[in-house]
VEXDREN-2710 file (C-alpha; in Angstrom, 1 decimal):
% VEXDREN-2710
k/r/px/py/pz
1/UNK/-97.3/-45.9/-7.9
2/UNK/-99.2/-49.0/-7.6
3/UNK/-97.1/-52.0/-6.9
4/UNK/-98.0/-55.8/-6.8
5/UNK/-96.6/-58.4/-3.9
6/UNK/-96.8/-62.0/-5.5
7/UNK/-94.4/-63.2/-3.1
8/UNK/-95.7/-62.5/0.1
9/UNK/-94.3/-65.2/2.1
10/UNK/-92.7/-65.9/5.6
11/UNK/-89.5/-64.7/6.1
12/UNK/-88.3/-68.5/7.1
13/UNK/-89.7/-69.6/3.2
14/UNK/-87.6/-67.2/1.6
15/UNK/-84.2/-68.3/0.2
16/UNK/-81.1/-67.1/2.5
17/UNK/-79.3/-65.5/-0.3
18/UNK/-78.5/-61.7/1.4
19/UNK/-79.3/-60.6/4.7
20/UNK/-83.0/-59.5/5.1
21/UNK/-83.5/-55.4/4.7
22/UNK/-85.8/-54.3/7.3
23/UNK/-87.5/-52.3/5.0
24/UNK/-87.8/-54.9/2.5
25/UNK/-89.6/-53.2/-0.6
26/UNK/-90.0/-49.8/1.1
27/UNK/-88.3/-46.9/0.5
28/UNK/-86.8/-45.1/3.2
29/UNK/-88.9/-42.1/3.4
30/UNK/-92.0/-44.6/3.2
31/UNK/-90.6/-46.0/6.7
32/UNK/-90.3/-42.6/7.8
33/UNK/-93.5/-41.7/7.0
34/UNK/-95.1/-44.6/8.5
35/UNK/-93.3/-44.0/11.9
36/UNK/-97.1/-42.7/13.6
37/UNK/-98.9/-44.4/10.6
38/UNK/-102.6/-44.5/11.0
39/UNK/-104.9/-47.8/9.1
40/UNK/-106.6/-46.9/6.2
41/UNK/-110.1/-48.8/6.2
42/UNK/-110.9/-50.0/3.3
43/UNK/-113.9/-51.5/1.6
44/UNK/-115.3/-54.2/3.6
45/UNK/-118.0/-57.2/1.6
46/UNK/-119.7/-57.8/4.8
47/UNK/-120.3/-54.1/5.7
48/UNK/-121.1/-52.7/2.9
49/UNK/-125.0/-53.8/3.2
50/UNK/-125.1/-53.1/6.9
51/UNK/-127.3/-49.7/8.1
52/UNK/-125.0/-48.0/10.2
53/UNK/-126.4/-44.9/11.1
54/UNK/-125.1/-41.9/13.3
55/UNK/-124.5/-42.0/16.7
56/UNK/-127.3/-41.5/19.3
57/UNK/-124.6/-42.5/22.3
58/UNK/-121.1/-40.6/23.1
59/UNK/-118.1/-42.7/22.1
60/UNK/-116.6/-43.5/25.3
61/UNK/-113.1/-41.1/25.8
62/UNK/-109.9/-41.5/27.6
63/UNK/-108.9/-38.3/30.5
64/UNK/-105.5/-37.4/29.2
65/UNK/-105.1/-34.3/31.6
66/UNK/-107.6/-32.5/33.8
67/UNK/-108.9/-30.0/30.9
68/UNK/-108.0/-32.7/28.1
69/UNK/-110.1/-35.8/27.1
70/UNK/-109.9/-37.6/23.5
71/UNK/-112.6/-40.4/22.0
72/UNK/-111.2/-44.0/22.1
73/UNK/-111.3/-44.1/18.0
74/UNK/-109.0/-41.5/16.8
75/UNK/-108.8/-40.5/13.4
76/UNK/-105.3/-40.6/12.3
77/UNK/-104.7/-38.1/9.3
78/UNK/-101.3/-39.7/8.1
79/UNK/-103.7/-39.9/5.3
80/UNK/-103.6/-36.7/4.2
81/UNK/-100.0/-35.9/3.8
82/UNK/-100.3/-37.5/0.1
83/UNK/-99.2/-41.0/-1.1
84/UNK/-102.8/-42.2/-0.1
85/UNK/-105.0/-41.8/-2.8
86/UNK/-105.5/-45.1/-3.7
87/UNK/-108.6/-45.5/-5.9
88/UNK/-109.1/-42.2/-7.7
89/UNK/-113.2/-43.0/-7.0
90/UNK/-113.0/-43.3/-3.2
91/UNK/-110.0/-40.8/-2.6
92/UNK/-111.2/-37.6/-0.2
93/UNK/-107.6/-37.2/0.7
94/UNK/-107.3/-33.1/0.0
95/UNK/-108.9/-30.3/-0.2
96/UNK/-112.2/-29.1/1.0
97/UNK/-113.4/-32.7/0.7
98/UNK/-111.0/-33.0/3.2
99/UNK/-112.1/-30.7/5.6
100/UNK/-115.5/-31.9/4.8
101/UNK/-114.9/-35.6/6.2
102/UNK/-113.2/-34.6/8.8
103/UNK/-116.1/-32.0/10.0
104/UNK/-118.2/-34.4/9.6
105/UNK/-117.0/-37.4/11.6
106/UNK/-116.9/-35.1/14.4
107/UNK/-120.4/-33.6/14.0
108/UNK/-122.1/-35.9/12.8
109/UNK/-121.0/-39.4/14.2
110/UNK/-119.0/-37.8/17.5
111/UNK/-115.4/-38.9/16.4
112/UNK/-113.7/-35.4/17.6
113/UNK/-110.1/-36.2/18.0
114/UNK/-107.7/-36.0/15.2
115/UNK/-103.9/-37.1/14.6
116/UNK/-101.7/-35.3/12.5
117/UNK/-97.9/-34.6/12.4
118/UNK/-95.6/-32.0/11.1
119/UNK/-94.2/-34.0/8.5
120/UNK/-97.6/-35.4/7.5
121/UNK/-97.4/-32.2/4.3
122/UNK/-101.2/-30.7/3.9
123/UNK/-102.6/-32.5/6.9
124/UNK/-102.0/-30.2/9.9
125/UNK/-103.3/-27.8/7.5
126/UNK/-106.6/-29.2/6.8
127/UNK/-107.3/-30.9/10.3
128/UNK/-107.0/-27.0/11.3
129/UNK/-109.5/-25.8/8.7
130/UNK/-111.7/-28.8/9.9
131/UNK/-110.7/-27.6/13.9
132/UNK/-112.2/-24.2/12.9
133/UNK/-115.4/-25.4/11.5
134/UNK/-116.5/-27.4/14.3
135/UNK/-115.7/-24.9/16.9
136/UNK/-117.7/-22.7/14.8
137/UNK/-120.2/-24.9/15.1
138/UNK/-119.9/-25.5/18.8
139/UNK/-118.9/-28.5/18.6
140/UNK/-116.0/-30.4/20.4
141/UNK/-112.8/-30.9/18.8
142/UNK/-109.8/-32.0/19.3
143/UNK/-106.6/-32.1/17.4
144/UNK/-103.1/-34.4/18.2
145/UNK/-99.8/-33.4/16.7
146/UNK/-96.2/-34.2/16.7
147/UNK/-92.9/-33.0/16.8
148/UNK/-90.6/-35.0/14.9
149/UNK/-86.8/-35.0/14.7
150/UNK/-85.0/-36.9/11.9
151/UNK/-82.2/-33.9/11.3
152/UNK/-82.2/-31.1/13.8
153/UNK/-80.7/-32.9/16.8
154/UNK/-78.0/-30.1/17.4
155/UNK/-80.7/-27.6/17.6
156/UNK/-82.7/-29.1/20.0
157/UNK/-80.0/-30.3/22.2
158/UNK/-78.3/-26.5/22.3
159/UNK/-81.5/-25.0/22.8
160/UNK/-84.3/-27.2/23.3
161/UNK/-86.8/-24.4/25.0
162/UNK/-86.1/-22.1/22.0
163/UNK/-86.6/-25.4/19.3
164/UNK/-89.5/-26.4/21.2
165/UNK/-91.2/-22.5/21.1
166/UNK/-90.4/-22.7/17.1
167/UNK/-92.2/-26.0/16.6
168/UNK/-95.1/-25.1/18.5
169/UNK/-95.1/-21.4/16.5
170/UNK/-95.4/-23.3/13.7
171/UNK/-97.9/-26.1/14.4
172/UNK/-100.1/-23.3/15.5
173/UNK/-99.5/-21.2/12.0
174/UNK/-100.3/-24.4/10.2
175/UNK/-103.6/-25.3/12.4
176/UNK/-104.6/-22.0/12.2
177/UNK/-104.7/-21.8/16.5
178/UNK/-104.6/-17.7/18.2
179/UNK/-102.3/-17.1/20.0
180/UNK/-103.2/-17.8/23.8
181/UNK/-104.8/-21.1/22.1
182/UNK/-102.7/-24.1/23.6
183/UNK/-102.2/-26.9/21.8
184/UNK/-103.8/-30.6/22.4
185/UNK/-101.2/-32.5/22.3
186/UNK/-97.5/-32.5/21.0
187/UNK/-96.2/-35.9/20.7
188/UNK/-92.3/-35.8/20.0
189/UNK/-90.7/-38.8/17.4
190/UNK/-86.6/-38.5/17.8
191/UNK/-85.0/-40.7/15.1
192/UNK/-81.4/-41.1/16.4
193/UNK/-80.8/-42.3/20.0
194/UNK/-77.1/-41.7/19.1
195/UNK/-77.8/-37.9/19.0
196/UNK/-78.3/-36.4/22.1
197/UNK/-81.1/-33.6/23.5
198/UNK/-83.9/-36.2/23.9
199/UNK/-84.5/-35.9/27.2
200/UNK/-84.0/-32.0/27.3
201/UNK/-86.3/-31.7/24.6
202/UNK/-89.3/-33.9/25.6
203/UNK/-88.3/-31.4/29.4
204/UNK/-88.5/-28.8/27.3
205/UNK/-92.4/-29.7/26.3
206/UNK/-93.1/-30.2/29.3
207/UNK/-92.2/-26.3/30.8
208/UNK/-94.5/-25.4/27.4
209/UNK/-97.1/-27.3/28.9
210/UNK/-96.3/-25.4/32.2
211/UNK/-96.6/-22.2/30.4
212/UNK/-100.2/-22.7/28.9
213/UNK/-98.6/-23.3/25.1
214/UNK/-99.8/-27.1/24.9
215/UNK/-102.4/-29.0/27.1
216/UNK/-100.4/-32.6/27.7
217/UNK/-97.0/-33.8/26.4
218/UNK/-96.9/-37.3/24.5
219/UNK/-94.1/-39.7/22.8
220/UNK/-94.2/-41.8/19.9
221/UNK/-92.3/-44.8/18.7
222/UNK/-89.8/-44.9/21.4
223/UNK/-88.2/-47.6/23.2
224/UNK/-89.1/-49.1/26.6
225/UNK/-85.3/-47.6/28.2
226/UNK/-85.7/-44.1/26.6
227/UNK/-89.4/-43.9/28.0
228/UNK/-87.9/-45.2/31.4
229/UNK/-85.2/-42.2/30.7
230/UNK/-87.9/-39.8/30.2
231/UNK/-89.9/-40.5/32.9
232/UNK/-86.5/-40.2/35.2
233/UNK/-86.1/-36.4/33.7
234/UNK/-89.8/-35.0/33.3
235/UNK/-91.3/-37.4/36.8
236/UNK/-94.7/-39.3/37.1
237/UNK/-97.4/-37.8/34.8
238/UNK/-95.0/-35.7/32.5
239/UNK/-96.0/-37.6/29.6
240/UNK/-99.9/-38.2/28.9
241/UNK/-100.1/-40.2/25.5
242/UNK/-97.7/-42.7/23.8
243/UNK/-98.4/-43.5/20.2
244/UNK/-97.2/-46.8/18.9
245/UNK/-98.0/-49.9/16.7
246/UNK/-100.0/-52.1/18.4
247/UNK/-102.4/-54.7/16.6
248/UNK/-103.3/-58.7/16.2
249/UNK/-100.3/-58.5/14.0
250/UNK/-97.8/-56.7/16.0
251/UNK/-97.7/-57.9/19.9
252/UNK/-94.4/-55.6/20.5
253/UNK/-96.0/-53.5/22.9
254/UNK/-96.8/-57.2/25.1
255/UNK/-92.9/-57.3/25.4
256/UNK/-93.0/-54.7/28.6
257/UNK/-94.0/-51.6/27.0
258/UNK/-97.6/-52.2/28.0
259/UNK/-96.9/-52.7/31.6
260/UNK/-94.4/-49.6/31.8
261/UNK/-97.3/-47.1/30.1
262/UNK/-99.9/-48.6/32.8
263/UNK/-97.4/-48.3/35.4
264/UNK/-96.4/-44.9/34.7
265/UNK/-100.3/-44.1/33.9
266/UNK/-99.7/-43.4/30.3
267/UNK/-102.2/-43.6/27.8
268/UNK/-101.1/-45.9/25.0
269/UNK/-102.2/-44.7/21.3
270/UNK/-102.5/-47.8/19.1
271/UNK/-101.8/-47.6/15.4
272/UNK/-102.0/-49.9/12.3
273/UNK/-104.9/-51.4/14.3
274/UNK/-105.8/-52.8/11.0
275/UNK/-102.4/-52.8/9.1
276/UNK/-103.5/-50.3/6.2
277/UNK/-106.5/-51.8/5.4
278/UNK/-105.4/-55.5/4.8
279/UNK/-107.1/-56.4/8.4
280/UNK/-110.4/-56.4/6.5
281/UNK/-112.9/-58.6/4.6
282/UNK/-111.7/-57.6/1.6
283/UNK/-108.3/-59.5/1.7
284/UNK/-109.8/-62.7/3.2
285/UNK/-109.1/-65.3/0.5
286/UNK/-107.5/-62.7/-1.6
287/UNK/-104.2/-64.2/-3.7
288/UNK/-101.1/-62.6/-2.4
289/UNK/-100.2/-62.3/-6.3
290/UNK/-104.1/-59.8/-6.3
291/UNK/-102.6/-57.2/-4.0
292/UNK/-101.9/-54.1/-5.4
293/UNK/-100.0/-51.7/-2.7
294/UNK/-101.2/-48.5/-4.3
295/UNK/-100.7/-46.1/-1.1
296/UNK/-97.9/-45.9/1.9
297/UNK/-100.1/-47.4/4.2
298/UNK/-100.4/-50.8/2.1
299/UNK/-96.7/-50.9/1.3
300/UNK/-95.7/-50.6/5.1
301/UNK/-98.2/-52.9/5.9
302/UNK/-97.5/-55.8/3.2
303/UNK/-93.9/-55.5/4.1
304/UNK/-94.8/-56.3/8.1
305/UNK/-97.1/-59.0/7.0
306/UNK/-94.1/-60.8/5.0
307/UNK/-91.8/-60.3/8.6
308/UNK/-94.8/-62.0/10.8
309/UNK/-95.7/-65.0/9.0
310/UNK/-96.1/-64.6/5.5
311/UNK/-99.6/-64.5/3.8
312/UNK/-100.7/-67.9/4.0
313/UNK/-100.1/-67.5/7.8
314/UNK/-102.0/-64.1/7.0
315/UNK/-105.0/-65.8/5.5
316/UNK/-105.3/-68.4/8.6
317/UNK/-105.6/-65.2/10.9
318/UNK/-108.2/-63.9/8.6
319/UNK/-110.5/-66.8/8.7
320/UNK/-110.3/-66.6/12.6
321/UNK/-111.2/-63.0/12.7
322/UNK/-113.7/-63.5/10.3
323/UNK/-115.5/-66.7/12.3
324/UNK/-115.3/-64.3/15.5
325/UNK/-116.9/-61.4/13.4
326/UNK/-119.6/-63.4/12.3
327/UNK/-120.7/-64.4/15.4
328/UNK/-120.5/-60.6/16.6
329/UNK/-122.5/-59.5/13.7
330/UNK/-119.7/-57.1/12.6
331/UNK/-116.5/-56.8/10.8
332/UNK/-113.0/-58.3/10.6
333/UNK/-111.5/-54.9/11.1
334/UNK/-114.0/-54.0/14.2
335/UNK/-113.0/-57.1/15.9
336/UNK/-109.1/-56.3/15.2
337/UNK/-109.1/-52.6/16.4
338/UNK/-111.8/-53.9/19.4
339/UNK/-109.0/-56.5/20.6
340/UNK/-106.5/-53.6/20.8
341/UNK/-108.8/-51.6/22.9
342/UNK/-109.5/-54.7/25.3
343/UNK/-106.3/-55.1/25.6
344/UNK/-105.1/-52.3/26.9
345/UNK/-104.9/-49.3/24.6
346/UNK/-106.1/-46.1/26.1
347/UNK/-107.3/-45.1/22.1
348/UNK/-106.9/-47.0/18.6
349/UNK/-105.9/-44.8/15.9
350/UNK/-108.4/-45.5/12.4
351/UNK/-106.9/-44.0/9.3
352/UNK/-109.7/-42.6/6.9
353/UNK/-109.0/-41.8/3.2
354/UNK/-112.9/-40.4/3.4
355/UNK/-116.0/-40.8/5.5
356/UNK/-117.1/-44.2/3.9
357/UNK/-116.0/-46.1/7.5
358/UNK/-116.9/-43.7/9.8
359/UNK/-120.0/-45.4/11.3
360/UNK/-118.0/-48.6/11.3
361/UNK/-115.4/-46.5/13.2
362/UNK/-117.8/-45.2/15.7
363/UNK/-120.0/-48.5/16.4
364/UNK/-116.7/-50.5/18.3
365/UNK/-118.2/-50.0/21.7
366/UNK/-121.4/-51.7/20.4
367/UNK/-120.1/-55.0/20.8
368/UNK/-118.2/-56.8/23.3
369/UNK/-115.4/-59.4/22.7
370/UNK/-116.1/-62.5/25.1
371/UNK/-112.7/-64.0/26.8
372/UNK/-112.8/-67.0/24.7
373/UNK/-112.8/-64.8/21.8
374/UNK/-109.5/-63.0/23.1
375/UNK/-108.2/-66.5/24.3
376/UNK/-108.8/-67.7/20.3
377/UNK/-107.3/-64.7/18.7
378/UNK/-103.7/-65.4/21.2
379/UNK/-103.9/-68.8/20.5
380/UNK/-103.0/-67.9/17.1
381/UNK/-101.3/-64.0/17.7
382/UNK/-98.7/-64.8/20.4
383/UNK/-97.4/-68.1/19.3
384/UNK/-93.5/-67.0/17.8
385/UNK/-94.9/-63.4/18.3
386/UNK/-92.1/-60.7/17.4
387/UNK/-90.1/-60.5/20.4
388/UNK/-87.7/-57.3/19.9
389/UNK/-88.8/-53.4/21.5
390/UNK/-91.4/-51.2/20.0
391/UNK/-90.3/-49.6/16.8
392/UNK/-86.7/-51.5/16.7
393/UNK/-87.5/-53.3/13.3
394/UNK/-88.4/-50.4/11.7
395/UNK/-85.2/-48.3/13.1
396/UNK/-83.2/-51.0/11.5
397/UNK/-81.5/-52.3/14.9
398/UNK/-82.9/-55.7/15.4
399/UNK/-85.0/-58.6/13.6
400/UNK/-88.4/-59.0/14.5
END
């Protein structure tokens, strides 16, 4: 259901009547489904009359283990679990149209690596009827998942080899993977740090790795101590990949999270690299009271924009991005998810509702951002920047 945000303000503009809810107009299970959310790229005015046209070059990729690389621009397919669909026009968000865009960003414009979850409903499904297509094909493919835990923490803390067997059984049944096929990547989400097993179970990946089941263990959305904690259990170079939001709008990850990933030589997947879409030429100059929030991605997103500085504070950040794009002869949200990857992510995570973007997706290494663009886009980013621990906000426990 479509909803409209006429009051998209900053937090300090709002009248103190209650204390905020950190999920303002979102509903629980919208938070929880945005917990590895992936941006949804909508249309853009500027791009929409550029030729992009396949790729000629290979997307440079990021070594996650010895037998395991994945491209820098990862499709994330949080987009395919439903609640996505947007405009009924543009929407390629099931079915064998599906499969079709997903085929074809990896055949035809060399985006190979996907991102999907078990709680994302049809997605691990189609991503693995998409897997099997390109393989067919001979072409390289590669396919991220995730365990995540919001209920079964008894489970996995009484028998976290035997819980982390089932979970793998069943990614594999839903990805449609043989048996002796390992998967990519298994990157575990544990909701409540109150509950204990974490640390067994993220142990428990990794003797599955050992095994042959899965090719490199991961982590998303998890603090900065229970990554430390981790690290302590499993050892240098038990975990590969950590997912997390990290974009012009979120600087969380600055707060040490960064510096413990590149420390501990952990690859840092970036999502919401354009904030569901609203990172784009199409909301520069928009009225806050002309956004419609008709998917999850856009009603996580608005909510986040309202915590960081409110849409006029918003609109300023768009005009910068937009003067830097111009001079780059590209896009507002190319310059946004190219910023992440300059500073620091190992891979930017691009939502796709269908193949319209993908060239857009695949041309970020085709332009450089110069230092004094960086240095512009801090000037405005990391003044009164959020200052709590990856994910806290969105767990409820602190204020940005």
């Amino acid at each position: 259901m479509a909803t409209r945000f006429p009051t998209l303000i900053a937090p300090q503009q709002q009248q103190a009547t209650s204390p905020p809810n950190p999920a303002h107009s979102l509903k629980r299970r919208e938070v929880l489904h945005g917990l590895a959310t992936a941006t949804v790229l909508l249309p853009a005015t500027t791009t929409q009359a550029r030729a992009f046209t396949p790729r000629e070059l290979p997307i440079p990729r990021h070594d996650v283990v010895p037998d395991l690389s994945i491209t820098r621009v990862v499709l994330g397919r949080w987009q395919l679990s439903g609640g996505h669909r947007g405009d009924a026009a543009t929407d390629r968000t099931s079915g064998s149209r599906a499969v079709d865009d997903i085929v074809t960003a990896a055949e035809r414009f060399g985006l190979t690596t996907q991102d999907t979850a078990d709680i994302y409903g049809q997605s691990q499904k189609l991503v693995g009827q998409a897997r099997l297509r390109a393989v067919q094909d001979k072409v390289k493919f590669e396919a991220l998942t995730k365990l995540c835990v919001f209920s079964e923490f008894e489970e996995a803390n009484r028998a976290p080899e035997a819980f982390v067997s089932k979970k793998i059984d069943a990614a594999k049944r839903a990805m449609q993977y043989g048996n002796d096929e390992p998967l990519d990547c298994v990157q575990l989400y544990w909701h409540d740090y109150e509950k204990p097993g974490l640390e067994a179970t993220v142990e428990a990946l990794c003797a599955a790795r050992d095994k042959g089941l899965i090719r490199s263990v991961g982590i998303t959305n998890m603090s900065s101590a229970k990554i430390e904690a981790v690290v302590d259990r499993v050892g240098a170079g038990g975990i590969s990949l950590n997912q997390i939001q990290y974009s012009v709008l979120d600087g969380r990850p600055l707060n040490g999270q960064m510096e413990l990933c590149r420390d501990q030589n952990i690859g840092v997947l970036a999502f919401g690299t354009t904030a569901g879409g609203f990172l784009s030429d199409r909301y520069l100059g928009m009225k806050a009271s002309d956004v419609v929030a008709d998917t999850y991605s856009k009603r996580k997103y608005a909510s986040i924009i309202g915590e960081r500085g409110g849409w006029i504070w918003f609109q300023g950040l768009l005009e910068l991005l937009a003067e830097i794009a111009a001079r780059r002869g590209v896009s507002i949200a190319q310059v946004a998810q190219r910023y992440v990857l300059d500073r620091g992510a190992a891979a930017a995570i691009v939502g796709a509702r269908n193949a319209n973007h993908l060239a857009e997706a695949a041309s970020l290494f085709d332009f450089r951002l110069t230092n004094d663009d960086v240095r512009e886009i801090e000037r405005y980013v990391l003044v009164d920047r959020p200052t709590s621990d990856v994910y806290e906000w969105e767990r409820g426990l602190s204020r940005w």
